[in-house]
C-alpha angles and dihedrals in degrees: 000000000000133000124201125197112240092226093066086042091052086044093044089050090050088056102048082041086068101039107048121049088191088049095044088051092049098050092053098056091038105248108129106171117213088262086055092054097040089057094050087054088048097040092047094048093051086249096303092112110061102177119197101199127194118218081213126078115255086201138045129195111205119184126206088265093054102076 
């Protein structure tokens, strides 16, 4: 488990702000996509986090009404 300060997640975001038009745009309406968070994660670690995230749950909570 990793933690990341929110102050390198807040500075990794500002880079890739400045960087990427299509980033920036998508940030302000609120549509980060997997790769942009990935890159976040990548960008806020210095590259020694590398996710790999699934658009699918790995887990999955059923209730007894559920079934």
């Amino acid at each position: 488990m990793w933690q990341i300060a929110e102050y390198d997640m807040e500075q990794a975001i500002k880079s890739l702000r400045t960087t990427d038009g299509a980033f920036r745009q998508r940030i302000i309406k609120g549509e980060l996509t997997l790769e942009d968070v990935e890159r976040i994660i990548s960008t806020a670690t210095h590259g020694v986090v590398q996710p790999d995230l699934s658009p699918l749950p790995l887990f999955t909570c059923y209730t007894y009404y559920d079934k």
